[in-house]
Every structure is written in structure tokens, then in C-alpha cells.
N, C-alpha and C positions, 0 to 999 in steps of 0.2 A: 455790785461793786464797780467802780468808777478806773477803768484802765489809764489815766493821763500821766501817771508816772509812768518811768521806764523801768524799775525795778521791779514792782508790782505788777504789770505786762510782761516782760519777761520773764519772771514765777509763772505767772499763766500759761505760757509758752512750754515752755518745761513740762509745767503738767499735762500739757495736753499731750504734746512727744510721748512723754514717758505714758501716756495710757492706748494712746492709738500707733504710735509709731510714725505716724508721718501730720504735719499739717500745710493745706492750702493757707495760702499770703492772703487773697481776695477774701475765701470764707471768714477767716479766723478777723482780717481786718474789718469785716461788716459786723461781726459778735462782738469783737471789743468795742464798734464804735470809734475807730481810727481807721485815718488814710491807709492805705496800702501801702504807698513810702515808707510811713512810719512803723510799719509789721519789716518791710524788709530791710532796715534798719536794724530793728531787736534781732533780724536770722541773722546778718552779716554778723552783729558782737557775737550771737551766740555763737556762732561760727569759729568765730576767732578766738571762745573761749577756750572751744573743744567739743561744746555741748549739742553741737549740733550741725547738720550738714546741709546746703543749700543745694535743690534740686530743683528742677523745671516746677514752676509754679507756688511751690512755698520748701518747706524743709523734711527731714528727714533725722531719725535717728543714727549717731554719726558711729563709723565703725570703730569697736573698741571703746564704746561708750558704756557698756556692761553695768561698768561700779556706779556712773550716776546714773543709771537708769533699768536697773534691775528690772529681774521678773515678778520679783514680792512688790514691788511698788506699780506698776502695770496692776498687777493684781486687784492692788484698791481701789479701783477706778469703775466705777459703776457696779459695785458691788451687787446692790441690791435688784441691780435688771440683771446679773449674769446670776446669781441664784433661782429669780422666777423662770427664765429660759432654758439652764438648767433641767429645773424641775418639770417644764413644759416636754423639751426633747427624753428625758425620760420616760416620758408619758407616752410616749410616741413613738421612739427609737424604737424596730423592735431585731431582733438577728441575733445568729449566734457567735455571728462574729464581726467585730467593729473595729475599723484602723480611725485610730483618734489621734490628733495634730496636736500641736505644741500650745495654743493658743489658751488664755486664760479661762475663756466661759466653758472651752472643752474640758478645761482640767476641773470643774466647778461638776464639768456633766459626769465627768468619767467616777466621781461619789458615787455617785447612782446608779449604775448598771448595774442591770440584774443579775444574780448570781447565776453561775454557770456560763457566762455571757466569757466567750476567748478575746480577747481585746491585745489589737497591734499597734504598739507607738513608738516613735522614738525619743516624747517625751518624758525627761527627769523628774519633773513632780508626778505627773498620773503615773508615769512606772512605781516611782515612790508609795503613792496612796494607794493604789492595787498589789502592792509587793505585801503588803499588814492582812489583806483580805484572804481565806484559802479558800474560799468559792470563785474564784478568779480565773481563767488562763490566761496567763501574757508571755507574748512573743514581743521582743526589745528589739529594735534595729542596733546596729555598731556606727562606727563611723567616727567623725570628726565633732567632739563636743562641741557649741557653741554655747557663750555664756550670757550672752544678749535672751536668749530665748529658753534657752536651758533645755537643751536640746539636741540630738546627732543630727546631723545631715551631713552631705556629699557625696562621691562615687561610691566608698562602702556600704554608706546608710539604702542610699538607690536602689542599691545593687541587691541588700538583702530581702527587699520586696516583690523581686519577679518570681517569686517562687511560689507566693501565698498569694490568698484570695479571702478578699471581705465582702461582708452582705453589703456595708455600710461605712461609709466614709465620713466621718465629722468633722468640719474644718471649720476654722476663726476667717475672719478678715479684718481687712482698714478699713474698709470702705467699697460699698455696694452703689452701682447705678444700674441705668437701661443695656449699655455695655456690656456690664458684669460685675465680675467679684474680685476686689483689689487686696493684696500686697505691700507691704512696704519693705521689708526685710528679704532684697535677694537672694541671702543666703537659703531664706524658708521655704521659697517658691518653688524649687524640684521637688523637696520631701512632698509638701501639699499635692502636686501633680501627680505622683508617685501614688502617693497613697487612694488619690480621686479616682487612678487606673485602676487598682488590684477591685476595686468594691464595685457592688451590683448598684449603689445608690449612693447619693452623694447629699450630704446636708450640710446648712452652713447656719451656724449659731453669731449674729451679730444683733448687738444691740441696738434701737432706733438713731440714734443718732449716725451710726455709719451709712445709711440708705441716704442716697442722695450727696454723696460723698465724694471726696477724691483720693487716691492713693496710688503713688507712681508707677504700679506695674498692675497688667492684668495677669491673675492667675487662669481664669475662666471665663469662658460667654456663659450667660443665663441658660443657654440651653442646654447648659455642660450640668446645671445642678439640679438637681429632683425638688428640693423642699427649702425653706429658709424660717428659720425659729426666731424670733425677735421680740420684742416687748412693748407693752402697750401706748407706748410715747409714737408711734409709728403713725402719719397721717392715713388720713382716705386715699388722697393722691397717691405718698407711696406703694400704697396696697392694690392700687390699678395698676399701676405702671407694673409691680412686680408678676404682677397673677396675670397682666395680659404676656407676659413673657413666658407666659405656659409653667410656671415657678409655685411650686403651692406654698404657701407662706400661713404658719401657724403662727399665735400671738399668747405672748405668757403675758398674762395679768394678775394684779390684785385683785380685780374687781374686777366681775364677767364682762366681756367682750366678744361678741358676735364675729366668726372670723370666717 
């Protein structure tokens, strides 16, 4: 597709927000094929629409953007890499107890746990799909709803996690490097940290395209995470770079992939 209009660029824009949470000016402007100027052009209107908020290096999902950028639309966005990883972390995930995050591929994983399996979150949908199951335990944090993510966080939510203890920690991101593991949503970043404490292990389910990424906040250095699930769009490169970080990185595929 051919980005030279501004309207059509700007859709584009949107969607990417709305599936990742945050995008770089440079990257996004080398994908579409346009100047940089002209990417930070399209943030500024978006800016000014409402739809979006300008941060060091490209944009952000802007607060109180909820209604044009829900969680069910998020959700559509690589659908069929967040089912195989999913399915992969299934395969794999094993404990009896897992604090799972707000993030969409986890809510895709949190179908799949094993019965008997006690699972901690403070997310509204996996609370929701787990609440139908009676092979289930779940333990809910409280807190301060947010609608962006659909989800508790704050001092309450915090607060009700120093008590409990998980095998296993599953958490989403924006965007992974040699660094580490990014954030876009400050409000989401306590609960994640929160949650990566109470557990003996920490996994992070992100699809290829976030590896080699950027996203305005570190939640974590590589050495803070045990594993990383991803799918098979994932270079060689990023598979060095992750696995010399002492990081073991599984790969969901269609089709066999040596990992």
C-alpha cells in the first residue's frame, strides 16, 4: 500500500497505536517510505486531534484515549502470531501458580491453562474467561480500574500482591531490545513489576515484530527475564542477540522451526 496521502498514513498510524501502544517517528517513517518530518507532521495533527500523544522519539497512546482505542481493537492486531505463542507458552508454561498481566497475547494464553492451575491477575478479560471455568483458581487484585487496558492498577492493586507468591509470571510488552523489555502505558508498569516480584520466573510473550523495537519506558533488563515466547517472523539476528543475553527464547510456528 502506497502511504503519500495523509489520510491513509494517518489510519496507519492509528492502527499501529492502537495495536502496540507506542510508535517510533524514524522506524514507522522508514515502513511507510516517508521523511521523518512528514511522520511528525501526522503525530502533531494526531495530537491535536486527541488521538495521540507526542513523546521523545515518536508517539504514544494519549490518556483517556480508551474509546478510540480500546482493548477489543488492540486485540485484533496480529491475531494469528498471538494464538501460535499462545499455544506455544502453553506448551511450556508449567506451575501451579501464574500472575498473568493485562496484555492481549496473555489473555489469548490465559484460554489455556491447565486446569487446576491458581492464576493471579488484575486483568478484566482473563478474570472474565477464567470466572466461566470451575477447574480454575483465581485470585483478582482491586484497585483503580483503567479503561485503556482494562485492568486494576495503583496503590491498592500493588498493595494486594505482597502477600502472594507465583511460580510464574507472564507479561506482554511494546517492544524488546538488547536493553530490555519496554512499556508504553505508565500506568501498566508497577502492576507488571509487581507481578515479575511475587514469581520464581518471569516470561514475556511478544510477537516478532516487537524485538528490536522501541517503547518509551523500560519495564526490565534481559537479565530480569527467564524466557521469551515469540513467533516465527523473528530473525537469526534477533535470536543471537536475545539468547546471548542469557534469555531463552521459544518460537511458536506454523511450520517446524528449529529453536
Amino acid at each position: 500500500m502506497r502511504y503519500t496521502e495523509a489520510p491513509t498514513r494517518r489510519a496507519e498510524l492509528l492502527r499501529r497505536l492502537s495495536a502496540e501502544g507506542y510508535i517510533s517517528s524514524a522506524e514507522v517513517a522508514t515502513e511507510l517510505g516517508v521523511s521523518d518530518m512528514t511522520i511528525r507532521r501526522d503525530l502533531h495533527q494526531l495530537e491535536r486531534d486527541g488521538l495521540a500523544r507526542r513523546v521523545a522519539g515518536g508517539a504514544s497512546i494519549p490518556s483517556g484515549a480508551d474509546e478510540a482505542l480500546p482493548f477489543e481493537q488492540r486485540d485484533l492486531a496480529g491475531a494469528s502470531q498471538k494464538r501460535a505463542i499462545a499455544s506455544r507458552a502453553a506448551e511450556s508454561i508449567t506451575g501451579a501458580t501464574l500472575a498473568l498481566d493485562a496484555g492481549t497475547t496473555v489473555a489469548a494464553f490465559a484460554s489455556l491453562v491447565a486446569p487446576g492451575t491458581t492464576v493471579i491477575t488484575h486483568s478484566v478479560p482473563v478474570f472474565s474467561l477464567l470466572a466461566a471455568r470451575g477447574d480454575v483458581e483465581l485470585i483478582s487484585t482491586g484497585g483503580s480500574y483503567q479503561r485503556d487496558t482494562r485492568s486494576f492498577a495503583g496503590a491498592i492493586a500493588e498493595a494486594s500482591l505482597e502477600h502472594l507468591s507465583a511460580d510464574v509470571a507472564v507479561l506482554s510488552a511494546t517492544a524488546i531490545d538488547e536493553r530490555g523489555v519496554y512499556c508504553a502505558n505508565a500506568n501498566d508498569v508497577p502492576m507488571k513489576r509487581a507481578l515479575a516480584a511475587i514469581a520464581t520466573r518471569v516470561v514475556v510473550l511478544a510477537d516478532s515484530s516487537k524485538i528490536d523495537s522501541r517503547a518509551p519506558i523500560r519495564l526490565a533488563p534481559l537479565s530480569r527475564i527467564d524466557a521469551i515466547i515469540t513467533d516465527d517472523g523473528v530473525t537469526t539476528k534477533q535470536l543471537r542477540m536475545l539468547r546471548g543475553s542469557g534469555v531463552e527464547v521459544l518460537v511458536a510456528a506454523r511450520a517446524e522451526v528449529t529453536v
